[in-house]
C-alpha positions in Angstrom: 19.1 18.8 -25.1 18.6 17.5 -21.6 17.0 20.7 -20.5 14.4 19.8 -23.0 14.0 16.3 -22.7 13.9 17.0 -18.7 10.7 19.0 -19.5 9.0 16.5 -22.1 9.1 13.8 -19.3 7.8 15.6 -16.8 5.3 16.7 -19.1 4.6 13.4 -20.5 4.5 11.7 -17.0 1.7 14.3 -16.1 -0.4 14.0 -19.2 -0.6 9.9 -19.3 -1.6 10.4 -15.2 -3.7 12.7 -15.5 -5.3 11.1 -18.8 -5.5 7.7 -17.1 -3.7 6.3 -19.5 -1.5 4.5 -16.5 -1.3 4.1 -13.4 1.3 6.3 -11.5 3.4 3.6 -10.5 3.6 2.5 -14.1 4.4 6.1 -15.8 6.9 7.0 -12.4 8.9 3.7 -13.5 8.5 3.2 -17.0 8.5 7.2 -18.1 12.2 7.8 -16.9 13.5 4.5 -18.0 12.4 5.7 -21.4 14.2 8.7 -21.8 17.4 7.7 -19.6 18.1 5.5 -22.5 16.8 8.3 -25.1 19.9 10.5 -23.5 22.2 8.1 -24.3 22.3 6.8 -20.2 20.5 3.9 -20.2 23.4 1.4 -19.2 23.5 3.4 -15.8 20.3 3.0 -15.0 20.6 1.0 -12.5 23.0 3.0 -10.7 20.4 5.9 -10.7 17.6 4.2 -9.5 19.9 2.4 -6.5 20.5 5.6 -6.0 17.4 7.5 -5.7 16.2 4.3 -3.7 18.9 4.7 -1.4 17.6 8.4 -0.7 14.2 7.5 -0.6 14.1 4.9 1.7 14.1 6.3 5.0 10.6 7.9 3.7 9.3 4.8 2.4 10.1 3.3 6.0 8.5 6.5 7.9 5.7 6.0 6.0 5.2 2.4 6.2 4.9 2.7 10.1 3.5 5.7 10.7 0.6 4.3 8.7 0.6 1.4 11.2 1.0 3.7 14.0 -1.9 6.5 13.6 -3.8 3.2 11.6 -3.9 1.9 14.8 -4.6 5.0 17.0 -7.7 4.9 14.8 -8.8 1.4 15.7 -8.5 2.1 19.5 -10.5 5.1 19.4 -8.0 8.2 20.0 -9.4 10.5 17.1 -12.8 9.5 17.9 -13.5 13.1 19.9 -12.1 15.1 17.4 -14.5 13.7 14.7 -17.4 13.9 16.9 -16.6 17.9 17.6 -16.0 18.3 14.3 -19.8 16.2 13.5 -21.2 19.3 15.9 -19.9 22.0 14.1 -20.1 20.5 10.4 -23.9 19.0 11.4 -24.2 17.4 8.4 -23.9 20.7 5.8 -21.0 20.4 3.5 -20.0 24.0 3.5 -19.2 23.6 7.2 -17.6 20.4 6.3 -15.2 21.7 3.9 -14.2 24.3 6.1 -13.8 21.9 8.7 -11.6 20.4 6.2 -8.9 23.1 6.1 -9.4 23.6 9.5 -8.3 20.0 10.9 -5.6 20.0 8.6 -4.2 23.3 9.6 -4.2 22.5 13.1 -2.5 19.1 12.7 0.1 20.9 10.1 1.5 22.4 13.1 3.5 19.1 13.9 5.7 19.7 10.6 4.8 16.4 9.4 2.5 16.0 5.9 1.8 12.3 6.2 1.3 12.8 9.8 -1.4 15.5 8.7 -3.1 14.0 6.0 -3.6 10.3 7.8 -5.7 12.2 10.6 -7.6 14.1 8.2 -8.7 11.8 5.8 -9.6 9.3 8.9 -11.3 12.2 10.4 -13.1 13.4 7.6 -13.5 10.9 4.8 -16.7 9.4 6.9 -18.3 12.7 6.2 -17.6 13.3 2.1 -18.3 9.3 1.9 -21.7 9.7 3.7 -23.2 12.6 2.0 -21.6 11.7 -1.4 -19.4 14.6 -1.3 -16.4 14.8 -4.2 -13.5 13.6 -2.7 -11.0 15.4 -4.5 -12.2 18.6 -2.5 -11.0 16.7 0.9 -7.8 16.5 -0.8 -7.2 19.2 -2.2 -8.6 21.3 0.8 -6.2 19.5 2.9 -2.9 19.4 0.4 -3.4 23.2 0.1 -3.8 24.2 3.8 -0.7 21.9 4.6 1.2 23.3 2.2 0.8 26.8 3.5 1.6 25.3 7.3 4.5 23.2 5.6 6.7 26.7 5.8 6.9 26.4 10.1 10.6 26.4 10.7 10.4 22.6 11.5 8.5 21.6 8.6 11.4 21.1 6.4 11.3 23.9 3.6 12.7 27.3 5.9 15.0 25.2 7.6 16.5 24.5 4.0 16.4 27.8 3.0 18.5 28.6 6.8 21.0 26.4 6.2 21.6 27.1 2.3 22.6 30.3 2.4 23.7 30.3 6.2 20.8 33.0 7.9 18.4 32.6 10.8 15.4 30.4 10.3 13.7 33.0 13.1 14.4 36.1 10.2 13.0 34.0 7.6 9.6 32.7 9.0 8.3 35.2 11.3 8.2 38.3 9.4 6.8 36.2 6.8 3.8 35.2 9.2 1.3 38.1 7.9 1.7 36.9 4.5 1.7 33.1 5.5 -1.5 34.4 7.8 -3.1 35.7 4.3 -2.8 32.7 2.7 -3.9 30.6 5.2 -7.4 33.0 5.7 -7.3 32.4 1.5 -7.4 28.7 1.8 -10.6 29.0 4.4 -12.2 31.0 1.8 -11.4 28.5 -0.9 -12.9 26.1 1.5 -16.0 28.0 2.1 -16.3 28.2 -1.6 -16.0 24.7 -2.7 -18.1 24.0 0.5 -21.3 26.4 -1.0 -20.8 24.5 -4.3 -20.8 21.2 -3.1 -23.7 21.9 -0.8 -26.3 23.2 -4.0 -25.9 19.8 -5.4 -26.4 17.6 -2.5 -29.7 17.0 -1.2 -31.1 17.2 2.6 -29.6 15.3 5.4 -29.8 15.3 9.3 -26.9 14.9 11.4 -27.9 11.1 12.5 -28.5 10.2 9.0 -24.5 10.9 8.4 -23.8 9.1 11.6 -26.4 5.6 10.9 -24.4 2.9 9.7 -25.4 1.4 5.9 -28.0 -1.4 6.4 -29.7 0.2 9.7 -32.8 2.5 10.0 -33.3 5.2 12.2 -36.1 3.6 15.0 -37.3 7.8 15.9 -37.9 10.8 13.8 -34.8 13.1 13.7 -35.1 16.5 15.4 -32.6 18.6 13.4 -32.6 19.0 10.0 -29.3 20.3 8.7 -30.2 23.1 5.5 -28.0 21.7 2.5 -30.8 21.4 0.1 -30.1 21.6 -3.9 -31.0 24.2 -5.7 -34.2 25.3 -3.1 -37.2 23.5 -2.6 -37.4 20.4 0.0 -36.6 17.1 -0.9 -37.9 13.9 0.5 -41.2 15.5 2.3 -42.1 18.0 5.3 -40.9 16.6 8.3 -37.4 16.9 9.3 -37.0 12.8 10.1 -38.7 12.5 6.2 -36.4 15.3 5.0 -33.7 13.3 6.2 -34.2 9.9 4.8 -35.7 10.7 1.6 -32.2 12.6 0.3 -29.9 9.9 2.2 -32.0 7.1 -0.1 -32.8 8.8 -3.2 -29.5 10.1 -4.3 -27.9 6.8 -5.4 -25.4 6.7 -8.6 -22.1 8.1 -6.9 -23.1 11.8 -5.9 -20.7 13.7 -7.6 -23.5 15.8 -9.9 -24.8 12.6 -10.8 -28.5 12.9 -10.0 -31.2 15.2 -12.4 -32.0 18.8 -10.8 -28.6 18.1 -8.1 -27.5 21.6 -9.3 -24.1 22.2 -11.2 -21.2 19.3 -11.0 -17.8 20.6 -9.2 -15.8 19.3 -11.6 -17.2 17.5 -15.0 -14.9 14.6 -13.8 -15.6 14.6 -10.5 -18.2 11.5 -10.3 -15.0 9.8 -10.6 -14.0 10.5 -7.5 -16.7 9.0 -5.9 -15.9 5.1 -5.3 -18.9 3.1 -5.5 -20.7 2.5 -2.2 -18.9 0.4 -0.2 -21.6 -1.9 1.6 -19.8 -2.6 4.9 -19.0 1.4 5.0 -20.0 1.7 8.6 -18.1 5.7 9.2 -17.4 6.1 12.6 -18.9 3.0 14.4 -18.9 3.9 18.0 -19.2 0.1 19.1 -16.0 -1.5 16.9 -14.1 -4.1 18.6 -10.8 -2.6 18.1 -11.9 0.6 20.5 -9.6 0.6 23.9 -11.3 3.4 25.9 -9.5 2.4 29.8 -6.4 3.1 27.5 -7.2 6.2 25.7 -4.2 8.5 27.9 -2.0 6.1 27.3 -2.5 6.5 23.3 -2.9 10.3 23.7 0.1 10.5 25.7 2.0 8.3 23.5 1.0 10.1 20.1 2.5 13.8 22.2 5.2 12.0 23.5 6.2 10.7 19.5 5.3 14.1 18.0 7.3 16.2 20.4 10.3 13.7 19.8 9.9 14.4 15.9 9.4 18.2 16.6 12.8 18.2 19.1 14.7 15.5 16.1 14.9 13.4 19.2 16.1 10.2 17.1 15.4 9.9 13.3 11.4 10.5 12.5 11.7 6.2 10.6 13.0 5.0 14.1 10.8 6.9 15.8 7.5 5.6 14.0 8.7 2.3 14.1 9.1 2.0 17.6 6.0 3.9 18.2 4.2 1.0 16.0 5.7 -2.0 17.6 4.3 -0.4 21.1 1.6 0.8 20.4 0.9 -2.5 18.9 2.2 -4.9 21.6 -0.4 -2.5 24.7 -2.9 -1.8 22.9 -3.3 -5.5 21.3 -1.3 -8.5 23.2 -2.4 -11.3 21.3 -0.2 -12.2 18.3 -3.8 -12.8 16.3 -4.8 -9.7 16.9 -1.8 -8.0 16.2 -1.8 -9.6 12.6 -5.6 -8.6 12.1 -4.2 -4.7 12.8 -1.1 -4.9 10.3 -3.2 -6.6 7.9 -6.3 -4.4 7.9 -3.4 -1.3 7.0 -1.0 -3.7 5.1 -3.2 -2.1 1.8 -2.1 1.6 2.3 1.3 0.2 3.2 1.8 -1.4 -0.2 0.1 1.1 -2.0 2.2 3.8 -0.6 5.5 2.4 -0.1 5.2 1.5 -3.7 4.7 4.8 -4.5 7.6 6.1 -3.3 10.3 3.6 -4.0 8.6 4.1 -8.1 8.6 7.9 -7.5 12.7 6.7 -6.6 13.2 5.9 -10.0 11.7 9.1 -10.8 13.8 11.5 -9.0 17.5 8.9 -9.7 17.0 9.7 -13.2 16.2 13.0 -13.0 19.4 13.9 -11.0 21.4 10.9 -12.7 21.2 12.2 -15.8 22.2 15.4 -14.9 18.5 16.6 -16.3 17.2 18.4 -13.5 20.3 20.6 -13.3 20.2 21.5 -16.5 16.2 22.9 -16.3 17.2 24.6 -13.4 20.1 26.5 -15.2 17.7 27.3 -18.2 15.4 28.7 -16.2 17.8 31.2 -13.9 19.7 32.1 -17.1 16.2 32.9 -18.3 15.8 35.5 -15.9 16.1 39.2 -17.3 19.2 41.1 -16.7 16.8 43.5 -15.5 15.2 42.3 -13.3 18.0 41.8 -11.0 16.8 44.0 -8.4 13.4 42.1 -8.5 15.4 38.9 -7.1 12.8 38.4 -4.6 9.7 38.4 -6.7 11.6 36.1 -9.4 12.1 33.6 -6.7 9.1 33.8 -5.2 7.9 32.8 -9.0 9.9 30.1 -9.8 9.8 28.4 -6.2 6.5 27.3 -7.7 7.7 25.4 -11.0 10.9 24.7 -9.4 9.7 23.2 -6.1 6.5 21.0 -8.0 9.4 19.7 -10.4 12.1 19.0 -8.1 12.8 17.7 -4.5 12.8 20.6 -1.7 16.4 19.4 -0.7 17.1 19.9 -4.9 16.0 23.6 -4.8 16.6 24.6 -1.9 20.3 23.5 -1.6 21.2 23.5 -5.6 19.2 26.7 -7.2 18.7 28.8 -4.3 22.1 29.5 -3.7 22.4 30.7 -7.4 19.3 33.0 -7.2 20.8 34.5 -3.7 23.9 35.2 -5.9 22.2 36.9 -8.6 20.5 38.8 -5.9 23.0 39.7 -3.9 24.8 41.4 -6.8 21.8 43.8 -7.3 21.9 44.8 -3.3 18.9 41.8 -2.5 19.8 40.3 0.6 19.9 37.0 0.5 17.5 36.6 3.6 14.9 38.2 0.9 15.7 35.5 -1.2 14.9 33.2 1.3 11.8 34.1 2.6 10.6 34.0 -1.4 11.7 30.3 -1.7 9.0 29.4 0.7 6.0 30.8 -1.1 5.5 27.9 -3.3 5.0 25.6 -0.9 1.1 25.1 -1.2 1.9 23.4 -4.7 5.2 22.0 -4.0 2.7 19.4 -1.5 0.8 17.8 -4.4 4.1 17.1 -6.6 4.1 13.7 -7.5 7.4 13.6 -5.9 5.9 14.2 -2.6 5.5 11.0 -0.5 2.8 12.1 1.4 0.9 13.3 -1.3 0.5 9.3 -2.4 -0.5 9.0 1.6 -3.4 11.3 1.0 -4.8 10.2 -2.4 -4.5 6.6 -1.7 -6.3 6.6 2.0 -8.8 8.9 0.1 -9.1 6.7 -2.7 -8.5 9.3 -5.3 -7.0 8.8 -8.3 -3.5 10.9 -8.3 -3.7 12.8 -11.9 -7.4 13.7 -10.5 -6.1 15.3 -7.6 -3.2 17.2 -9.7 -5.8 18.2 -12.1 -8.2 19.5 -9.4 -5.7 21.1 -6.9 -3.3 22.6 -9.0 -5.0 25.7 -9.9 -5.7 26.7 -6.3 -2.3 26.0 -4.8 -1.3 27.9 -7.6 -3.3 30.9 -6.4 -2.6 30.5 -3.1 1.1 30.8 -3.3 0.5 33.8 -5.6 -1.8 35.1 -2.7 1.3 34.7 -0.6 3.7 36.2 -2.6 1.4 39.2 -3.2 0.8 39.9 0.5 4.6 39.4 1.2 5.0 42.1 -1.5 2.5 44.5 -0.2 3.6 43.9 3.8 7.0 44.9 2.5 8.5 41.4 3.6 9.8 40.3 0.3 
């Protein structure tokens, strides 16, 4: 009975999100509460969710400053170069922007940190998508997807697990599993380059300084370059490159997402709800903004190494870490006590969005493991496995790592099903480092569960609705673990 109720309220959860019928902080609260008292549990319902709180809050805490630490690094300035390099190579065509995409987010994966990853992204990129009207559900799920496939370094979190479960070598699980993690990777630039050709039939013509001109100004000279992203052939907007320009960056008004007649084939038949309504003091990347502190850029630069090396090393705990990183970069950067508020409060919005999110995904996850539910669909689905495919323990892992890690907590698989599987294994001569390495492959969807924390970091600073993300990214993390698990098949890893 639990197994089945564990799976209805999952299932329900992700139908009324994905429906819009509530908001996720509603259905992550008021879903579990439901059916703890269904199974009979409901007068220790407060124990649960204490509990789950309790595990969750050093990530709510994390969260809540590391928001106000890289939020501030983006006032002052210090990601200002990497969104100008990435302005030269995207010029202005959204192919090259949606590569750029998976790109940044790779790159910045490498500090093991998903939040971390995703705040620099979306502040890098979401100027671009905003600008040109691109759907903003591709940024996210570009990004989730390519961090989930860097999430499987041995200081991201996931191999690490795997190590210390069933007591191997992090070293014998990750690198022979690099080709296959290397395939997937190269699989998430073509799914880039993909969604990038698709969104680029539907948008019209832009130049490179139309992205760049704030709303409410007007280019004074004629624009030299004219960057090719033109819908469905044809010009639009007249002959000259500076007319070119201006005529797609005014005519397509009404939310960009497919919206305009003759803009070529939507992404997504939802996805003009992904594009917020123009913001009118939407400025981009505003190369005169008060808060910029060029005389002390090293200082920032040198502080953001000095932090991410401490989290890579587990210097001190990554909450203690962010916080004291906050309150200095804070106190240098801004002396005065007004101006200090004026920085918390301009983030305090994804603060309370996010931490909210995770202490409601807390009630989540406390009932889950309260009731004893989560267990149980674990147990159903490893006695589900054939007897005969025994010998085959790798590839039924890699499999159910995908399920398995989107429904539960990476510290929940890893240290209370893996074990189990590397039994079953080793009884048909599977070693259990085999067993490992297959754990890992589902990684690319385990990073848009809605028990993710970061996850909430990403949709909310992209101001995306959650069940659109999970309905749009799904299906290619899906493939792109299955990409992974296929290569680690055929490279005779797993």
């Amino acid at each position: 009975m639990l197994t089945i109720l564990g799976f209805v309220m999952i299932a329900t959860f992700l139908v009324l999100i994905m429906t819009k019928k509530m908001s996720p902080i509603a259905a992550l609260v008021l879903i579990p509460a439901l059916f703890c008292v269904l199974v009979g549990q409901g007068a220790k319902l407060g124990d649960y969710v204490i509990e789950g709180v309790g595990d969750l809050a050093p990530t709510a805490a994390m969260l809540m400053f590391a928001i106000v630490y890289f939020g501030v690094m983006i006032d002052v300035g210090l990601f200002d170069p990497i969104v100008r390099g990435i302005l030269r190579f995207c010029r202005a065509d959204p192919m090259r922007i949606v590569v750029g995409t998976a790109l940044l987010a790779a790159i910045v994966s490498l500090d093991g940190d998903g939040s971390t990853t995703f705040m620099i992204t979306v502040s890098a990129m979401y100027p671009l998508y905003k600008r040109l009207k691109m759907s903003l559900v591709v940024l996210t799920g570009v990004a989730a997807t390519a961090n989930g496939v860097m999430n499987t370094l041995p200081w991201g979190g996931p191999t690490a697990r795997a190590a210390t479960a069933l007591k191997v070598d992090a070293t014998d699980i990750f690198v022979p599993m690099i080709p296959a993690l290397a395939v997937g990777l190269l699989a998430v630039f073509v799914l880039a380059y993909v969604l990038g050709l698709r969104e680029r039939k539907r948008l019209g013509t832009l130049t490179l300084d139309e992205v760049l001109e704030p709303v409410g100004e007007t280019v004074s000279e004629p624009v030299a370059e004219t960057v090719l992203v033109q819908a469905g052939g044809g010009t639009a907007g007249g002959g000259t490159a500076g007319g070119a320009g201006k005529g797609a960056g005014r005519t397509r008004t009404g939310g960009g997402a497919g919206d305009a007649a003759g803009a070529g084939p939507s992404l997504d038949k939802d996805s003009d709800t992904q594009e917020p309504a123009d913001d009118d003091d939407f400025k981009g990347l505003d190369p005169n903004r008060p808060t910029l502190r060029p005389r002390l850029y090293w200082f920032n630069a040198g502080l953001t190494l000095a932090l991410l090396t401490a989290m890579i090393m587990e210097l001190m705990p990554i909450p203690v870490l962010f916080l004291l990183g906050a309150a200095l970069a804070l106190t240098v950067n801004f002396p005065s006590m007004t101006d200090q508020r004026a920085r918390i409060a301009a983030h305090a919005d994804n603060v309370l969005n996010v931490s909210g999110m995770v202490f409601a995904a807390a009630v989540f996850t406390g009932v889950l493991t309260g009731t004893g539910m989560v267990e149980h669909m674990a147990d159903w689905l490893v006695g589900a496995v054939p007897e005969g495919m025994g010998p085959q323990m790798g590839l039924v892992t890699g499999l159910l790592s995908l399920p398995l890690t989107y429904f539960m907590s990476n510290d929940g698989f890893y240290f209370g099903v893996l074990p189990v599987l590397a039994e079953a294994g080793a009884a048909h001569g599977v070693s259990p480092v085999e067993v490992a390495r297959a754990s890992i492959v589902g990684q690319p969807l385990h990073m848009s569960s809605p028990l993710v924390p970061a996850v909430y970091v990403l949709v909310g600073m992209a101001k995306v609705e959650f069940g659109d993300h999970t309905k749009f990214t799904v299906k290619w993390a899906v493939l792109t673990s299955l990409v992974v698990l296929a290569a680690a098949i055929l490279f005779g890893t797993i």
